[in-house]
VOVEX-926643 format. One record per residue (C-alpha): x, z, y; residue in one letter. Coordinates in steps of 0.5 Angstrom, whole numbers, plus 500, padded with zeros to 3 digits. Each point is the difference from the previous one (the first is absolute). Layout:
N
X Z Y A
...
***
This chain:
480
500 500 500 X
503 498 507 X
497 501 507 X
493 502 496 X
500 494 497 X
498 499 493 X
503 494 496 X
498 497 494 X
503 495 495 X
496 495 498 X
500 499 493 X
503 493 499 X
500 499 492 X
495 496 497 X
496 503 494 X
503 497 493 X
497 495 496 X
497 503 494 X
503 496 494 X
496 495 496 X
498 505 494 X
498 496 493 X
492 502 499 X
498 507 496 X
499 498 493 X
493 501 500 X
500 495 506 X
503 495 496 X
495 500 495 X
495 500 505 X
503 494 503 X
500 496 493 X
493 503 498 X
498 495 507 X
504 495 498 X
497 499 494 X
493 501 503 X
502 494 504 X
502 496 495 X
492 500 497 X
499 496 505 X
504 495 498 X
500 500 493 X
494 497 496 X
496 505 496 X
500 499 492 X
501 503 493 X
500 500 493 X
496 502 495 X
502 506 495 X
500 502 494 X
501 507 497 X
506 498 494 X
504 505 495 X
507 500 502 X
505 504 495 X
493 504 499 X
499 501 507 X
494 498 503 X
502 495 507 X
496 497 505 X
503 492 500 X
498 495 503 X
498 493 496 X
504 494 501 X
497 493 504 X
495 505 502 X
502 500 507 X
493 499 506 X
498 500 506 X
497 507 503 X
497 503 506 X
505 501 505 X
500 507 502 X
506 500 506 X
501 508 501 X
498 501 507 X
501 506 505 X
498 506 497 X
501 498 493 X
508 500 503 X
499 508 500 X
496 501 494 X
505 497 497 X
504 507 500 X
495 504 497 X
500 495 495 X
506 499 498 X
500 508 500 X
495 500 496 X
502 495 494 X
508 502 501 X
497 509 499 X
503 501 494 X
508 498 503 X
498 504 505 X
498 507 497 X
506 499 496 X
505 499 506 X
496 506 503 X
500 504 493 X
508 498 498 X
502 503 507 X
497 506 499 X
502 501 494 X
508 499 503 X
498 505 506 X
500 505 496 X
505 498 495 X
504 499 506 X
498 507 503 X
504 504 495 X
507 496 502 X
501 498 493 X
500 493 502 X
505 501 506 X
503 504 497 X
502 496 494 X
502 494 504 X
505 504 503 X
503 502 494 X
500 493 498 X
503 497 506 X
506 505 500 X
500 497 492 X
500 493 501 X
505 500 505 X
505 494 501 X
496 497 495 X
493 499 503 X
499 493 500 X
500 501 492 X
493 503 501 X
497 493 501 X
500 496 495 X
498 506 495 X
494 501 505 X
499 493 501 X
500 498 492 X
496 505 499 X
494 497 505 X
501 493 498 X
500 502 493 X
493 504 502 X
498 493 503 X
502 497 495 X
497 503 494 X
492 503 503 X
500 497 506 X
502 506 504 X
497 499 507 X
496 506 504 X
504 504 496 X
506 499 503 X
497 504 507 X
502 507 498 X
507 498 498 X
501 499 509 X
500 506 502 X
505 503 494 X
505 494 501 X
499 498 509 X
504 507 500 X
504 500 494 X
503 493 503 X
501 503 508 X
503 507 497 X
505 496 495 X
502 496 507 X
496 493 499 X
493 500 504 X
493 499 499 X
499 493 498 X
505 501 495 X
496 506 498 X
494 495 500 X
504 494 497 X
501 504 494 X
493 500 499 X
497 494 503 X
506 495 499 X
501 503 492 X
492 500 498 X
498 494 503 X
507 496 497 X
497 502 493 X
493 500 501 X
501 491 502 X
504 499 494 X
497 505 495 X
501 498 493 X
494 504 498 X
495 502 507 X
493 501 497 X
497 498 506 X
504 494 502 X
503 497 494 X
495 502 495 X
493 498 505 X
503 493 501 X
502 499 492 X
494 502 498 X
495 496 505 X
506 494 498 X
498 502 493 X
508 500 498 X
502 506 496 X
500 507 504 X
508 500 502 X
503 494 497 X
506 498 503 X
503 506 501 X
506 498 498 X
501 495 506 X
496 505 505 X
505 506 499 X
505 496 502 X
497 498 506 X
499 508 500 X
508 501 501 X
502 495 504 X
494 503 505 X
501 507 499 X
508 499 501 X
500 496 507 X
495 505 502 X
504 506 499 X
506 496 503 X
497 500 506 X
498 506 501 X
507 502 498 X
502 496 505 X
497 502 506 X
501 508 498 X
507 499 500 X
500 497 506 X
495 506 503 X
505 505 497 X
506 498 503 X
496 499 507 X
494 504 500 X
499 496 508 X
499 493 496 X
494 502 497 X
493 497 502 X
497 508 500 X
506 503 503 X
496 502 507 X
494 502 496 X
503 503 493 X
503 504 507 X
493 503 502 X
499 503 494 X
498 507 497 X
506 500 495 X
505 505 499 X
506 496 498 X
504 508 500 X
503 500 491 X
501 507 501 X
496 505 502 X
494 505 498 X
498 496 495 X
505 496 497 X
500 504 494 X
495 499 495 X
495 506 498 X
498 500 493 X
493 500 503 X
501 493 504 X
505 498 492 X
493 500 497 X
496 497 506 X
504 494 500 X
500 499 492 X
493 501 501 X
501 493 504 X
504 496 495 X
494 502 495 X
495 497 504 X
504 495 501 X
501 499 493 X
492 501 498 X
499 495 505 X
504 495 497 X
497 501 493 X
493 501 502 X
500 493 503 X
505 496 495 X
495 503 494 X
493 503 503 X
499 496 505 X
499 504 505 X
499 498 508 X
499 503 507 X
496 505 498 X
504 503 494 X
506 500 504 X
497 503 506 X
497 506 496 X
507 500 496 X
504 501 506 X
495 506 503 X
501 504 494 X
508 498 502 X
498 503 507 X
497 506 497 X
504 503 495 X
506 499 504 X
496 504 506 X
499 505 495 X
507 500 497 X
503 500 508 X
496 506 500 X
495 498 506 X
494 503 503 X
493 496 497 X
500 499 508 X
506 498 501 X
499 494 495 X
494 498 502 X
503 500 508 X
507 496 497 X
495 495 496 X
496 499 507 X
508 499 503 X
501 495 495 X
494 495 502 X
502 502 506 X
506 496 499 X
497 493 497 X
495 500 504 X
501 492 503 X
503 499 492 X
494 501 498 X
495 497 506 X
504 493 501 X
498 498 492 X
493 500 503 X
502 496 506 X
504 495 494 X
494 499 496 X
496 499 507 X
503 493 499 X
498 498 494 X
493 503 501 X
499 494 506 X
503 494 495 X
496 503 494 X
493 501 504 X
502 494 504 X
500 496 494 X
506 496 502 X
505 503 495 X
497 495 494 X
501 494 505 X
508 501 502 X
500 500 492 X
496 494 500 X
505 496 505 X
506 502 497 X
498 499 493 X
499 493 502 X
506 499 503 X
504 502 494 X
495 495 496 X
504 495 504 X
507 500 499 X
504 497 496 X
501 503 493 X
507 503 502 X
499 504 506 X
493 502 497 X
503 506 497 X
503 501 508 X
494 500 503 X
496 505 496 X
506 504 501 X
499 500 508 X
492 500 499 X
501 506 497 X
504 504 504 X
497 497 507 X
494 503 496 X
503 507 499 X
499 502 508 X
493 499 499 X
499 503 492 X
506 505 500 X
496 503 494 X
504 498 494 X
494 500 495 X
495 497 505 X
505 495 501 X
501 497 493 X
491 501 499 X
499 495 506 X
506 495 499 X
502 500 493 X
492 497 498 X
503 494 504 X
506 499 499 X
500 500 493 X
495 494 499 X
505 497 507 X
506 501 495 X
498 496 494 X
498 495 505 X
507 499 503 X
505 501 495 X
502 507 501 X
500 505 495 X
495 505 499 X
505 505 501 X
505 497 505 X
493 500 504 X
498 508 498 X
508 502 502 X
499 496 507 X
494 505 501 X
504 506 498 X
507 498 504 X
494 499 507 X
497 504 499 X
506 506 500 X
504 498 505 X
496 502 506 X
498 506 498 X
506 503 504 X
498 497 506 X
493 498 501 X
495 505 505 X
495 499 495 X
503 503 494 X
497 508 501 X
506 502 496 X
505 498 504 X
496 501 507 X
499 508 497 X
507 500 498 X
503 498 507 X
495 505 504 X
502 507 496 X
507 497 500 X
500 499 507 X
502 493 500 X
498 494 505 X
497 494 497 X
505 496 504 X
506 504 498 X
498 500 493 X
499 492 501 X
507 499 503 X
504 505 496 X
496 497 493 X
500 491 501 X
506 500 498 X
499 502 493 X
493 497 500 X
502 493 502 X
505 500 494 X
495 502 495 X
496 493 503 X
507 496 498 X
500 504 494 X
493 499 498 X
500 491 502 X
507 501 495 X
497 503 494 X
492 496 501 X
505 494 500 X
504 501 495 X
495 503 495 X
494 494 502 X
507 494 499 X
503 504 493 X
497 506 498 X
492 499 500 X
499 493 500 X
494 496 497 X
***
C-alpha cells in the first residue's frame, strides 16, 4: 500500500484447457447402442425361419438354410434406444449377479488379508524369477479355454493376478493379460471346447471333435506366441516400469507395494484360507469338466468360498456381511457394463436385422471363387464375432449356412467348422461387445483404449496366423 492507494494485480494467466479424455466406458457402450440403432434404418429388416435341433444331446434353436425372407421392418426408435439398457440387464442378469456374488465373495475373503498376505509372501518367493510365473499361468488358462470352453470364468481370476503382476514388479495389464490373453488363446484354438468346437461339429454333422490332431497343434502355436508377448511386454515393463501404457493409472491405485510389513508372515489362519481358495478353484474345474455346471453352480461355489473363510478368519457375522456389501461395491461397473454390451445385441435382435448381415455375407461368400471360399468365411465369421460375441450362438446361427455353402464351393465341411472356431475367437480379447471382456477390464481398472492398443499386436497376429493355418488345411490337409 502507498499513498493509500491499493494496487491490485491482474491476473493474466489464462485457465488451462482440459485435456480431451476417452469417453467412460458406459459412454462408450451408450454410443455403440445409437450407433446400431441408427443403423436399423438403413438396413433392410429379415430373418430365418428356425427350428429347435438336437446337437451333442443339447437342444439349440438354429436357424434353417434357404429360409431367408423379407419382414416387418422395426427400426429402434428414440425411446426404445433407453429401453434397450433395461433389457440387456435384464437377459444378461445372470452375469450380473454372478459378478455381483463372486465380488462379494472375494471381499470377505480379502477382509481377513489371506490374499494380500499370500501375495506378499509369493512375491518375495519369486523374485528374480517373476517372469516364469506367466507362461505357467497362461498355460493353465489356455488349457482351461481349451478344453471346457473357459470363458465368464476367468472373471474372479482378475482381482488375484491384477495385483500379483503389480506386486512381482509388472503392471495391471500384465495381470489381466494372463488371464485375458491365455484364456482367449486357447478358447480360439481349442481341441475339445464344448461350446465352439462340439456345436458347430455337431450341426455340421461331423464327428464330435474330429480333427483334434490337426487343432492341437494350432492350440500350441497360439498359446506360444500369446505367452511371448505378454512375456515380451513384461519384460520391458520391469525394466522401465514408466514405459507401461497404465503407469499414470497403476500409480493411483489403492495397492500396497510394501513386501514387509505386518502382514508379510502368513498365520496358520490365513494358510488355511488361502488353501481354501485353490480347493474352490479346483472343484470348479471339476465341476464344470464333468458335472456341467455354470454360472449358478459357480456363484454358489465361491459364496460357500466366502463364507467359511469369513468364519475361518474369525470374522463378526456382521463383519462378513459388510465385506461382501464392499465386494460388490468394487465391481459395481463390472458388472453393469454386461448390461450396457447385451443392450447391442438387444437393438440388432428386435430390429430383425442380424439374419439380414448374415444373409448379405453369406451370398458374398457363395461368389467367390473356390480357392478363397474358405477365406471369405474366415473373414465372415470374424466380422460377425463383434456383433454375436456368443460362441454357441454364433455356431446355432451360422453353421446351418455354411454348412450347405461348404459343399457347394468345394471347402471341406471341417475347414468351414475351424473358419467358424478361429472367427469366432480371435476378437473375443478386444471386441466391447463381448460382457466378459468388458466386465474384465472394468474390475481390472483398464481402459478400453489402452487394452485395445496394448492387445492389437497379438490380435493381428492371430489373424495372420489363423489366414495361414485355414490356408494350409483347405489346400493339403481337408481337401474335398
Amino acid at each position: 500500500m502507498s499513498g493509500g492507494i491499493t494496487t491490485f494485480k491482474k491476473n493474466t494467466q489464462e485457465p488451462k484447457k482440459k485435456k480431451w479424455e476417452f469417453p467412460h466406458v458406459f459412454a462408450l457402450m451408450f454410443g455403440l447402442i445409437i450407433i446400431m440403432a441408427v443403423l436399423t434404418y438403413f438396413i433392410p429388416a429379415g430373418e430365418y425361419e428356425r427350428e429347435v435341433k438336437m446337437v451333442n444331446d443339447t437342444e439349440r434353436t438354429v436357424v434353417i438354410n434357404d429360409t431367408y425372407h423379407e419382414a416387418e421392418g422395426s427400426p429402434t426408435g428414440f425411446f426404445e434406444v433407453f429401453q434397450t439398457i433395461h433389457k440387456g440387464m435384464t437377459q444378461s442378469a445372470d452375469i450380473i449377479f454372478f459378478i455381483f456374488i463372486v465380488g462379494g465373495s472375494f471381499g470377505i475373503l480379502n477382509a481377513t488379508k489371506a490374499i494380500e498376505t499370500g501375495l506378499a509372501n509369493l512375491s518375495l518367493k519369486m523374485a528374480n524369477r517373476e517372469i516364469y510365473l506367466i507362461p505357467v499361468v497362461m498355460t493353465l488358462f489356455a488349457l482351461g479355454g481349451g478344453t471346457f470352453g473357459m470363458s465368464e470364468e476367468t472373471i474372479p481370476f482378475i482381482m488375484i493376478l491384477v495385483p500379483l503382476a503389480m506386486k512381482l514388479g509388472f503392471d495391471s495389464l500384465v495381470g489381466t493379460g494372463m488371464v485375458i490373453i491365455g484364456s482367449c488363446a486357447g478358447f480360439t484354438a481349442s481341441f475339445m471346447n464344448p461350446f465352439t468346437v462340439g456345436v458347430a461339429q455337431g450341426i455340421a454333422e461331423l464327428p464330435t471333435f474330429s480333427g483334434m490332431g490337426v487343432r492341437f497343434v494350432m492350440w500350441v502355436i497360439f498359446v506360444a506366441f500369446s505367452i511371448a508377448f505378454v512375456m515380451i511386454y513384461a519384460k520391458k515393463v520391469k525394466k522401465h516400469p514408466e514405459k507401461s501404457l497404465m503407469y499414470k493409472i497403476d500409480k493411483k491405485r489403492d495397492l500396497d507395494d510394501s513386501l514387509e510389513g505386518q502382514y508379510t508372515k502368513l498365520t496358520a489362519r490365513q494358510g488355511i484360507i488361502i488353501g481354501l481358495l485353490v480347493a474352490t478353484i479346483v472343484i470348479l474345474a471339476i465341476g464344470v469338466i464333468y458335472f456341467d455346471w455354470f454360472i449358478m453352480e459357480i456363484a454358489s461355489l465361491f459364496l460357500i468360498m466366502g463364507i467359511i473363510a469369513g468364519f475361518v478368519g474369525k470374522l463378526r457375522v456382521n463383519q462378513i456381511a459388510e465385506s461382501f456389501i464392499d465386494g460388490c461395491k468394487e465391481l459395481i461397473v463390472g458388472a453393469l457394463v454386461v448390461g450396457f454390451a447385451y443392450g447391442i445385441l438387444v437393438v440388432l435382435e428386435e430390429s430383425n436385422t442380424i439374419d439380414t448381415i448374415l444373409f448379405a455375407a453369406s451370398n458374398l461368400v457363395s461368389q467367390l471363387p473356390t480357392t478363397f471360399s474358405a477365406m471369405g468365411m474366415y473373414i465372415f465369421q470374424a466380422l460377425l464375432n463383434f456383433l454375436v460375441p456368443s460362441g454357441s450362438g454364433q455356431a446355432a446361427l451360422t453353421m446351418p449356412i455354411m454348412t450347405p455353402l461348404s459343399d457347394l464351393t468345394g471347402v471341406s465341411r471341417q475347414t468351414a467348422v475351424l473358419a467358424f472356431q478361429l472367427g469366432d475367437g480371435i476378437s473375443n480379447a478386444i471386441t466391447p461387445t463381448s460382457g466378459v471382456l468388458m466386465a474384465s477390464l472394468a474390475i481390472a481398472k483398464i481402459p478400453w483404449t489402452i487394452w485395445l492398443r496394448w492387445a492389437l499386436p497379438v490380435i493381428i497376429l492371430s489373424y495372420l496366423a489363423g489366414a495361414i493355418i485355414i490356408t494350409i488345411v483347405h489346400m493339403f490337409i481337408w481337401t474335398v
